[in-house]
TIDOVO-166771 format. One line per field, with one value per atom (N, C-alpha, C): x, y, z; residue number from 1; atom name; residue in one letter. Coordinates in pm, 1 decimal. Atoms other than C-alpha are relative to their C-alpha. Example, Ala and Ser with C-alpha at 12.3 -4.5 7.8 and 13.67 -1.06 7.14 Angstrom:
2
c1 89.0|1230.0|90.0|-82.0|1367.0|-77.0
c2 -119.0|-450.0|120.0|-119.0|-106.0|109.0
c3 0.0|780.0|0.0|-6.0|714.0|73.0
seq 1|1|1|2|2|2
atom N|CA|C|N|CA|C
type a|a|a|s|s|s
# end
This chain:
170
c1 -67.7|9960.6|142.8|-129.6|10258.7|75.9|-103.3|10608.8|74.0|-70.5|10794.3|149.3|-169.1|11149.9|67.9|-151.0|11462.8|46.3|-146.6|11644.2|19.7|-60.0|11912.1|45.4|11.9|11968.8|134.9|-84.5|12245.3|-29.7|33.8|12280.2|-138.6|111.5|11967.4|25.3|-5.6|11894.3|-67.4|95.6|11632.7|-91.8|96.9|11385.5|-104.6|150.6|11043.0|-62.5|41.8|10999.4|-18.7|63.7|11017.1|139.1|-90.4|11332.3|123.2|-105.7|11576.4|104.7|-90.4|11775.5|111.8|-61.8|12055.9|-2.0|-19.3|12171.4|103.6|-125.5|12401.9|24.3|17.8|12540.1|70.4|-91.5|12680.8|133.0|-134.0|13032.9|-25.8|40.4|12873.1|-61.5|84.8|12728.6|-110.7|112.9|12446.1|-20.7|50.9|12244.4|-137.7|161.2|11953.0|-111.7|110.7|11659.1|-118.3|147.9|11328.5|-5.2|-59.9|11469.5|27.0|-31.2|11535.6|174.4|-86.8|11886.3|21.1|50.5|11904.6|155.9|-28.4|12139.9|-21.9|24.5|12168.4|38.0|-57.5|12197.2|-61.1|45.5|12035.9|-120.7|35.1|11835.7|-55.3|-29.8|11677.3|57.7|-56.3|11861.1|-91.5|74.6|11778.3|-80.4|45.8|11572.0|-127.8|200.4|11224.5|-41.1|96.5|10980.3|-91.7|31.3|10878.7|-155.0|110.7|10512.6|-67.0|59.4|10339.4|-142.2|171.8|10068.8|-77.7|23.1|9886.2|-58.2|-15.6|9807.2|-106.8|112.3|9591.5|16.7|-110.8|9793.0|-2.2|6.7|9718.6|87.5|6.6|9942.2|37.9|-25.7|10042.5|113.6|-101.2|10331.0|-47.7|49.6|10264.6|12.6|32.1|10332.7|-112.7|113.5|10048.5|65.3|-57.4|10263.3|9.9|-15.2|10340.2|-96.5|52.0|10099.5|34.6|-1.4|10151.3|-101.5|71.4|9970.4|132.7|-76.3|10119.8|-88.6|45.2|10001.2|126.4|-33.4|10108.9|113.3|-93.5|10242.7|123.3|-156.1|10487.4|-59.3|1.5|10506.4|-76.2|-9.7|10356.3|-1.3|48.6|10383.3|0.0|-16.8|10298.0|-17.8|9.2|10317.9|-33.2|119.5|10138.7|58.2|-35.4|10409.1|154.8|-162.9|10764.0|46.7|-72.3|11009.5|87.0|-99.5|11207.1|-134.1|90.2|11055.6|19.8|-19.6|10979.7|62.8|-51.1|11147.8|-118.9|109.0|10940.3|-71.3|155.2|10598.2|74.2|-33.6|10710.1|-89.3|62.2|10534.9|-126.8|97.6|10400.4|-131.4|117.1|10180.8|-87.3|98.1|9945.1|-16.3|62.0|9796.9|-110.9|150.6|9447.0|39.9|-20.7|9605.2|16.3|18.8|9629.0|148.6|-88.5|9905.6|154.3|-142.7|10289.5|114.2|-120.5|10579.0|-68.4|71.7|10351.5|65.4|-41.6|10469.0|79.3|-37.8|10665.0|-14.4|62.0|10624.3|118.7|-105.4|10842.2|-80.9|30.3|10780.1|85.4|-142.3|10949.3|109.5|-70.0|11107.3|62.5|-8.1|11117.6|-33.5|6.8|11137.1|-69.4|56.5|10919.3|-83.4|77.5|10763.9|-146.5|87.0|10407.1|-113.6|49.6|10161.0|-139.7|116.6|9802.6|-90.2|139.8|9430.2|-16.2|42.8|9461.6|105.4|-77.5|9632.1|-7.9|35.3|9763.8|29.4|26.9|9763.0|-124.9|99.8|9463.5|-135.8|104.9|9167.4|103.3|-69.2|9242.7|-8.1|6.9|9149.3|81.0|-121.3|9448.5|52.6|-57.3|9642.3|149.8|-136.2|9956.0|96.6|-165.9|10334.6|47.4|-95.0|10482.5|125.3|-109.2|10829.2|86.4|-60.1|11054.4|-57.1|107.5|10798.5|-28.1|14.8|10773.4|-132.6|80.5|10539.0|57.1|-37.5|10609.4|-130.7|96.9|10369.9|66.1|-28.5|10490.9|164.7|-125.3|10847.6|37.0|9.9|10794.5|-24.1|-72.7|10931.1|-23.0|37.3|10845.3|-27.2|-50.2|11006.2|-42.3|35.3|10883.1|100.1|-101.9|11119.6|-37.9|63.9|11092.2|111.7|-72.4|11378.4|-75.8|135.7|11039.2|9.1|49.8|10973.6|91.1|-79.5|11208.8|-81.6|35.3|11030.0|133.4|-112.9|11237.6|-99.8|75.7|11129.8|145.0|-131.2|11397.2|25.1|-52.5|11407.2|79.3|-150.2|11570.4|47.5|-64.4|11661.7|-0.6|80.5|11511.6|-85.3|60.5|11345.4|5.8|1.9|11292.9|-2.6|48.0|11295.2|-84.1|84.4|11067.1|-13.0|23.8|11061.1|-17.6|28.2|10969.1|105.4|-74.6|11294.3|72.7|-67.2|11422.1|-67.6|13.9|11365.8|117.3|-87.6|11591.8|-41.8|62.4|11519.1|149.3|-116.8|11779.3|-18.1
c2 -127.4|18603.1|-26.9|63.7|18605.6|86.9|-77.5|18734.3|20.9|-95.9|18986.9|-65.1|-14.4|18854.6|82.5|-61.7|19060.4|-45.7|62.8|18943.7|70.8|-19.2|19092.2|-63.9|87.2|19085.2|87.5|-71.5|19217.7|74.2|-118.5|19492.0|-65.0|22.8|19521.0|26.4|-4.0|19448.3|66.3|-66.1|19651.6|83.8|-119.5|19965.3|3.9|0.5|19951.5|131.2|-101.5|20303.4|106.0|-38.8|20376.3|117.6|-84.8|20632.5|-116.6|77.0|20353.0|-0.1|101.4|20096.3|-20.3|119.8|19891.0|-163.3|114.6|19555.1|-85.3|33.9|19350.8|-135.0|158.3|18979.8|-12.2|47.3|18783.5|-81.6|72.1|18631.0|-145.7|86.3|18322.5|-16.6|10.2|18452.1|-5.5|2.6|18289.1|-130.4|156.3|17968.8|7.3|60.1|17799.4|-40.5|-12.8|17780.5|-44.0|53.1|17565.3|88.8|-28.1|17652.1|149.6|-140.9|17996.1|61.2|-44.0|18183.4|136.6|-91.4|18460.0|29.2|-66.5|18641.8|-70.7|85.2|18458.8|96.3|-21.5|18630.6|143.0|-115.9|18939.9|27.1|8.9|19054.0|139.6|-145.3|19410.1|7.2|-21.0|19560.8|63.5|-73.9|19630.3|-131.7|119.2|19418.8|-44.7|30.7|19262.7|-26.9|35.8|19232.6|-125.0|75.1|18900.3|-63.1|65.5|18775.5|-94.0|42.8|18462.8|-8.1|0.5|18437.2|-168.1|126.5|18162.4|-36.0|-3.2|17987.3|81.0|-111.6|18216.1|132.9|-188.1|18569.6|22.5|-56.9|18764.9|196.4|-178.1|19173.5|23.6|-68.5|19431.5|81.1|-74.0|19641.4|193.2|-125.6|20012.4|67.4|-56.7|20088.7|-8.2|60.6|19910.3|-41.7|83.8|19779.3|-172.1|141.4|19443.8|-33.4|67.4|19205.8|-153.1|155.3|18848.0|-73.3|103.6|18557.9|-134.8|128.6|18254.5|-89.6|130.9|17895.3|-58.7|110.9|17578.9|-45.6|53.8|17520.9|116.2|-98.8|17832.7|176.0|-195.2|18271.4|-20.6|-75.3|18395.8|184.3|-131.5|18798.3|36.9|-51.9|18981.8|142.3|-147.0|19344.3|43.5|-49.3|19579.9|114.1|-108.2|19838.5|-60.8|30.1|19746.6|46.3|-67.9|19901.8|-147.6|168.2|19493.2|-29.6|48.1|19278.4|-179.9|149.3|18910.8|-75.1|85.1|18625.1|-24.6|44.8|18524.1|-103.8|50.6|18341.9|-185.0|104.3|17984.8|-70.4|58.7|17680.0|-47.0|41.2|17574.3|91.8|-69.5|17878.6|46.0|-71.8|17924.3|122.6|-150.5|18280.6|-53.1|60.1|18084.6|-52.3|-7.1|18073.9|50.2|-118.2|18424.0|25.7|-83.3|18655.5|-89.6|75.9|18529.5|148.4|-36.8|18652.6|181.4|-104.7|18900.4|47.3|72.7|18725.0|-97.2|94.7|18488.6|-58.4|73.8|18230.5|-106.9|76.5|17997.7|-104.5|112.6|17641.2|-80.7|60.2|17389.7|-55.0|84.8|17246.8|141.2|-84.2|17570.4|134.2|-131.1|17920.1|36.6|7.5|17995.4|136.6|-113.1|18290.6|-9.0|30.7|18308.5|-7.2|-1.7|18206.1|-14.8|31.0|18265.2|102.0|-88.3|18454.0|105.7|-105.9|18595.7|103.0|-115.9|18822.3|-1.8|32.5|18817.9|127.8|-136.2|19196.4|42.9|2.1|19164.2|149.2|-122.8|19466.5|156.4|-82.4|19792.0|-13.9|22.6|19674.8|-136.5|102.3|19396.4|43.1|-63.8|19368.9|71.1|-70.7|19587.7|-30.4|38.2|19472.3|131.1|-124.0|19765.2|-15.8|11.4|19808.1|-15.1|32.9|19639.5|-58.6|87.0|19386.3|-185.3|132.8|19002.9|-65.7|70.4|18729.2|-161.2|133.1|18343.4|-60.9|101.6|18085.1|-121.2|120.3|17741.0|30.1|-10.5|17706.7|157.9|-115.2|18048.7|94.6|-98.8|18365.5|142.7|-139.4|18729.2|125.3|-138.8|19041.9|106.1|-110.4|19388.1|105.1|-108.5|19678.8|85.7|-99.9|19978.1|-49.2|61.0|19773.9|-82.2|109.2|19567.8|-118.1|142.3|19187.0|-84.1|174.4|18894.8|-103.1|135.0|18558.2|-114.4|113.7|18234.6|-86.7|150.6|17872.0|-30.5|-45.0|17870.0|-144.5|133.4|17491.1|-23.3|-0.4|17499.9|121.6|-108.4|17845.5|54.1|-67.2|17907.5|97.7|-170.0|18292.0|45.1|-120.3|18555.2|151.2|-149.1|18922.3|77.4|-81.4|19176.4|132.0|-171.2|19542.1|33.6|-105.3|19800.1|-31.9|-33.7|19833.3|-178.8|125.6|19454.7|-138.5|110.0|19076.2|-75.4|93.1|18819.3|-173.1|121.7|18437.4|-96.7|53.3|18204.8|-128.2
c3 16.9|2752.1|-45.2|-1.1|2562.6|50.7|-101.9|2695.7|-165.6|134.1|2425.4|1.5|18.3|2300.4|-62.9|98.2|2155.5|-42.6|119.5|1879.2|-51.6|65.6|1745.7|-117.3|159.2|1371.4|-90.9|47.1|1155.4|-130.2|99.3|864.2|-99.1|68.3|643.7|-168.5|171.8|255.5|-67.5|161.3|103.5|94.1|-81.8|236.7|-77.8|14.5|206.1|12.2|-17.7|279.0|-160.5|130.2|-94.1|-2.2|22.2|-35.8|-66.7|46.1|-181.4|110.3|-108.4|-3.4|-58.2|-8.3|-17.4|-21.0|-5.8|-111.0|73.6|-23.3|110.0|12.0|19.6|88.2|58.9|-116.2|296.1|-18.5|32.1|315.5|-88.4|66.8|193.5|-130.3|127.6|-114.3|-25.3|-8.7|-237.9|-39.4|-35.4|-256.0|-37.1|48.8|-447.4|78.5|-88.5|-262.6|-66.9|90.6|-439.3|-117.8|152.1|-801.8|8.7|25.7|-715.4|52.1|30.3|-705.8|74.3|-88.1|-454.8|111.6|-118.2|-218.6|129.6|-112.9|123.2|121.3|-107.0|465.3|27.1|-44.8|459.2|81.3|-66.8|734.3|73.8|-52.6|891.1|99.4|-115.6|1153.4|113.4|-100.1|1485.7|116.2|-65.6|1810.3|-56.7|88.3|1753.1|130.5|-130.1|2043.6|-117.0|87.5|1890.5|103.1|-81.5|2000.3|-65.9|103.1|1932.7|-26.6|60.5|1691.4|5.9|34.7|1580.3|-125.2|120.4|1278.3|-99.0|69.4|1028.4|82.4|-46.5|1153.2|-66.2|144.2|884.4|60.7|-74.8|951.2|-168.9|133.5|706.0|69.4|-22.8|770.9|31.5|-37.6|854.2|-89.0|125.6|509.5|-83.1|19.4|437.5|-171.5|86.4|144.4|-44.5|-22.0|257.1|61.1|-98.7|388.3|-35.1|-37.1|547.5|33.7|-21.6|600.6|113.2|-12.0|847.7|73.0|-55.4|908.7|18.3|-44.9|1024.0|-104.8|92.3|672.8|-52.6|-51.0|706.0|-28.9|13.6|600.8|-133.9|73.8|306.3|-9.9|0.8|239.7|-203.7|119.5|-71.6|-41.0|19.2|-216.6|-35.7|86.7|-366.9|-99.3|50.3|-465.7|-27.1|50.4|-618.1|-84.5|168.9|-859.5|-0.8|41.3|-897.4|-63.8|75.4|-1164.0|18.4|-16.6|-1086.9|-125.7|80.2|-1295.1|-112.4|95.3|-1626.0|51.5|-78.3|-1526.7|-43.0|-0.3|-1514.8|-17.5|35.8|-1705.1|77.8|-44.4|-1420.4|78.4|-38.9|-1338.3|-111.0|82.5|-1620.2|33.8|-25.4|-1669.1|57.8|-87.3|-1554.3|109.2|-132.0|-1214.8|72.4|-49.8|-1118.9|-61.7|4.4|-1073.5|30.4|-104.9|-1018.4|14.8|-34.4|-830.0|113.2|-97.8|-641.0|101.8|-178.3|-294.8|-12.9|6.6|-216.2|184.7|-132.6|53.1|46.1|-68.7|309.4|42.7|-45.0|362.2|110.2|-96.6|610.6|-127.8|86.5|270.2|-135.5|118.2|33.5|-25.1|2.0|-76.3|-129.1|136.6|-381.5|-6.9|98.8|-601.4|26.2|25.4|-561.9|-111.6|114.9|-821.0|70.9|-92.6|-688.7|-22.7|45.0|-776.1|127.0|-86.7|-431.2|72.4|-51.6|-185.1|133.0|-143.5|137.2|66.8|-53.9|204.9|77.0|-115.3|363.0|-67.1|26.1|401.2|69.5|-111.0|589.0|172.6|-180.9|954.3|-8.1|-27.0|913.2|78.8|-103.0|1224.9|-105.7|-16.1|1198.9|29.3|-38.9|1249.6|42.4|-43.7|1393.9|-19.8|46.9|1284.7|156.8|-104.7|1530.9|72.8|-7.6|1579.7|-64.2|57.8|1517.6|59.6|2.7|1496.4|-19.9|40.4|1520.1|45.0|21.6|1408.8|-2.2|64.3|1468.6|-18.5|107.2|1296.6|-73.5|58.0|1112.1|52.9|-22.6|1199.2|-82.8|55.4|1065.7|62.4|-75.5|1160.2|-119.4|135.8|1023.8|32.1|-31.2|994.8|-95.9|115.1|779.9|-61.8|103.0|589.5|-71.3|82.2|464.9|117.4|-86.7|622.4|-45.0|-38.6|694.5|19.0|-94.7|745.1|-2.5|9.2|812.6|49.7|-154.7|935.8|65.3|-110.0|1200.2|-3.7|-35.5|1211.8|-171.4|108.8|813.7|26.1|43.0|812.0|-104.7|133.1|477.8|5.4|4.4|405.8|-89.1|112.4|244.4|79.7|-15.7|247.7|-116.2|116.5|66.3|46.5|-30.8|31.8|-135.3|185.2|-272.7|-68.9|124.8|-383.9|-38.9|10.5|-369.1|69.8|-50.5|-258.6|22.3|35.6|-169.4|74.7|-20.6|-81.9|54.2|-33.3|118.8|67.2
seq 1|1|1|2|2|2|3|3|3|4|4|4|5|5|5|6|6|6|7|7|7|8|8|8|9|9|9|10|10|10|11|11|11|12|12|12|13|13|13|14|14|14|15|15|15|16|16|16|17|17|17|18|18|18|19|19|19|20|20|20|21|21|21|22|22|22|23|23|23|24|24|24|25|25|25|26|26|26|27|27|27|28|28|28|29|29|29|30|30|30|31|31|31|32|32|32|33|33|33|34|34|34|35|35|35|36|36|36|37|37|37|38|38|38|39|39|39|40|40|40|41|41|41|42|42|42|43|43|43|44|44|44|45|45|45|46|46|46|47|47|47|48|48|48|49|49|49|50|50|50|51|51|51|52|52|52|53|53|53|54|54|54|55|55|55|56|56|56|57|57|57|58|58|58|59|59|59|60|60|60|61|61|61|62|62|62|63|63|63|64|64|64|65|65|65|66|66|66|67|67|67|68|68|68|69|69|69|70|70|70|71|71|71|72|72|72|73|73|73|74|74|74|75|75|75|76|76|76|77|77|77|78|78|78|79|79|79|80|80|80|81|81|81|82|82|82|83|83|83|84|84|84|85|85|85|86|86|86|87|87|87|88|88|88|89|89|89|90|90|90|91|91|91|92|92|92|93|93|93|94|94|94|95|95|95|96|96|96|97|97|97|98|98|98|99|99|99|100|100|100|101|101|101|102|102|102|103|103|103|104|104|104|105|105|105|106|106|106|107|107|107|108|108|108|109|109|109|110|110|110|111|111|111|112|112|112|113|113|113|114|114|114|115|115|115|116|116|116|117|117|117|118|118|118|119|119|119|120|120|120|121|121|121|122|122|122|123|123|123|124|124|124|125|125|125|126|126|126|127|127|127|128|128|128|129|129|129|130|130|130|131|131|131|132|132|132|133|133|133|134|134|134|135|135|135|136|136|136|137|137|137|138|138|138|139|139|139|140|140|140|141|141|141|142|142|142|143|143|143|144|144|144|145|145|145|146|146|146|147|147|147|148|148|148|149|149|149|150|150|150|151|151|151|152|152|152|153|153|153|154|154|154|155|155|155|156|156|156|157|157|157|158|158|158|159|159|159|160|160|160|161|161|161|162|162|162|163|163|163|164|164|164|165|165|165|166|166|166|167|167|167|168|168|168|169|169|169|170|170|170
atom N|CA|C|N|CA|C|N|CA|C|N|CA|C|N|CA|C|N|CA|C|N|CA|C|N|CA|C|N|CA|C|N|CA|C|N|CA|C|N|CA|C|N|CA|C|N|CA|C|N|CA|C|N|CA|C|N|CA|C|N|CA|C|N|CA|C|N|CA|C|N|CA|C|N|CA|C|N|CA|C|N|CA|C|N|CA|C|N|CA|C|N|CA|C|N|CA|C|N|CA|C|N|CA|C|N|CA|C|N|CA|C|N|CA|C|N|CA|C|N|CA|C|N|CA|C|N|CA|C|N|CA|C|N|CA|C|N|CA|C|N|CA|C|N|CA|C|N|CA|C|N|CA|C|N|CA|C|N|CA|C|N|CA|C|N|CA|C|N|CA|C|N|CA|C|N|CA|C|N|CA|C|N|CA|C|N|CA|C|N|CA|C|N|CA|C|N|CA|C|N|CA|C|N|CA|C|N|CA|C|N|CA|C|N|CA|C|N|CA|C|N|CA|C|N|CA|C|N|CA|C|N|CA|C|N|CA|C|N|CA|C|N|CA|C|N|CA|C|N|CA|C|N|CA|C|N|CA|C|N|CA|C|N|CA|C|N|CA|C|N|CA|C|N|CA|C|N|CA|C|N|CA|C|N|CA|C|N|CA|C|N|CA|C|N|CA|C|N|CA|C|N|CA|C|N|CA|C|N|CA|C|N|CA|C|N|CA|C|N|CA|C|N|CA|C|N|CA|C|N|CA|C|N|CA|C|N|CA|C|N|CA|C|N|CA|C|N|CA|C|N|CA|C|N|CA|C|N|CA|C|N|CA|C|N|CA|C|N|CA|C|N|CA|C|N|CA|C|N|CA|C|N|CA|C|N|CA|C|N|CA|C|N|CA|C|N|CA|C|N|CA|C|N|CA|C|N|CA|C|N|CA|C|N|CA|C|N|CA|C|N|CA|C|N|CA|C|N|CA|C|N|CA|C|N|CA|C|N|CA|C|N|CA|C|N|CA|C|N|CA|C|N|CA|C|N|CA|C|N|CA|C|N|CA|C|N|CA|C|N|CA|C|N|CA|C|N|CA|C|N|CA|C|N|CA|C|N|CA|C|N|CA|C|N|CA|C|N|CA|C|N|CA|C|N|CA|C|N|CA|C|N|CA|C|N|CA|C|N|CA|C|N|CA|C|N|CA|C|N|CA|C|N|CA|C|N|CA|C|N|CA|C|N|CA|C|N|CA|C|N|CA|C|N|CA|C|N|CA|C|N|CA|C|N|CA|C|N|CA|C|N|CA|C|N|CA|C|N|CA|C|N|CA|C|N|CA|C|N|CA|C|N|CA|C
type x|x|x|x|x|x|x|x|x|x|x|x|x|x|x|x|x|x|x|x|x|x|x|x|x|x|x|x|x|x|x|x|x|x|x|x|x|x|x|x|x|x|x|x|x|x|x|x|x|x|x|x|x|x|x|x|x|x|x|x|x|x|x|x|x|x|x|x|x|x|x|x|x|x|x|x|x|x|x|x|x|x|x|x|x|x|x|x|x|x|x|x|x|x|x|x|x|x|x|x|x|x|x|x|x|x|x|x|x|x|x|x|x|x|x|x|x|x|x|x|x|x|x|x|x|x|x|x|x|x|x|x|x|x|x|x|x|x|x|x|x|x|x|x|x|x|x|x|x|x|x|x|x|x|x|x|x|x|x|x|x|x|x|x|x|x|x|x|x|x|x|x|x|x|x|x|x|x|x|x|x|x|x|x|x|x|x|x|x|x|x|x|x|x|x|x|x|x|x|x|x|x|x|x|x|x|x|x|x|x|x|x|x|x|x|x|x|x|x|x|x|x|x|x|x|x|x|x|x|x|x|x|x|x|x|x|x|x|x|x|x|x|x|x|x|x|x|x|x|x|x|x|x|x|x|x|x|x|x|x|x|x|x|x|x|x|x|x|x|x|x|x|x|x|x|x|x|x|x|x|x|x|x|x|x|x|x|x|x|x|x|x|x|x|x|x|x|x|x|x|x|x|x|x|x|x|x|x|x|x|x|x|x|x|x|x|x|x|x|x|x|x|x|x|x|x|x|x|x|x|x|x|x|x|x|x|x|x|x|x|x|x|x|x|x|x|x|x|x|x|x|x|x|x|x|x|x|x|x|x|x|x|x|x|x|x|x|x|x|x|x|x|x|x|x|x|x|x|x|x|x|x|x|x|x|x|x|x|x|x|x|x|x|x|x|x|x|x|x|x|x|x|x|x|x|x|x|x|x|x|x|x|x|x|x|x|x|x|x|x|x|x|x|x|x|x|x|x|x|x|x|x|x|x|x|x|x|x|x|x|x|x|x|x|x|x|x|x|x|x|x|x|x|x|x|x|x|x|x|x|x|x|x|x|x|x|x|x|x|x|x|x|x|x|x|x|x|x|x|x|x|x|x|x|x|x|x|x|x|x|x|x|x|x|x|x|x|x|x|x|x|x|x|x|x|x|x|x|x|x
# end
């Protein structure tokens, strides 16, 4: 049985609710992250009753927008609805490798775009993240808010966020 934690988190970057968000950066700017270029520090606001999962946790957000996936080897989430347009399809994802920039995913080593035939949004009986709600697998971290989904691997501190109107990667 697990026991619920609170973490506090500071102002949020982007709304998933589809009414348009905000962008906010942090005193530090921003910072390259596994060839990508991104905004650093942003985060939803508010506590998280954080519970853990284990590896192969598949939720979706209550928008049913976002869904995650997390193993051993860290977060992925990906979306189904966005007004942002991913970076041009990079050499190394052929079109005969599916879709890119869908999702993006957190490693213990890296923050990267996803390039991939599938989808980690799941069906409709995927568990649910309730907003103000976390999940840790391992190292990896994923809070849902109606500001969209945070993951991190807490041992680098490398993440991402994702919502409709924005992403950012740190």
């Amino acid at each position: 049985l697990a026991v619920p934690l609170v973490l506090a988190l500071p102002a949020c970057s982007t709304d998933d609710s589809g009414s348009g968000g905000t962008t906010a950066s942090s005193p530090s700017g921003s910072v390259a992250v596994g060839g990508m270029h991104a905004q650093s520090g942003a985060a939803p606001t508010g506590s998280f009753a954080i519970e853990a999962g284990t590896p192969g946790t598949a939720f979706v957000l209550p928008s049913r927008n976002v869904g995650c996936h997390m193993s051993a080897e860290g977060a992925r989430c990906d979306i189904a609805d966005r007004s942002w347009t991913p970076p041009s399809r990079p050499a190394s994802c052929p079109a005969d490798h599916g879709d890119f920039g869908q999702g993006i995913m957190v490693t213990r080593t890296e923050v990267f775009l996803v390039c991939a035939g599938d989808s980690a949004l799941g069906g409709a009986n995927e568990r649910v993240l309730e907003y103000g709600h976390g999940l840790r697998v391992g190292a990896s971290l994923c809070l849902s808010s109606q500001a969209g989904v945070r993951c991190l691997n807490e041992t680098s501190g490398h993440g991402f966020t994702l919502a409709r109107e924005a992403y950012t990667t740190f």
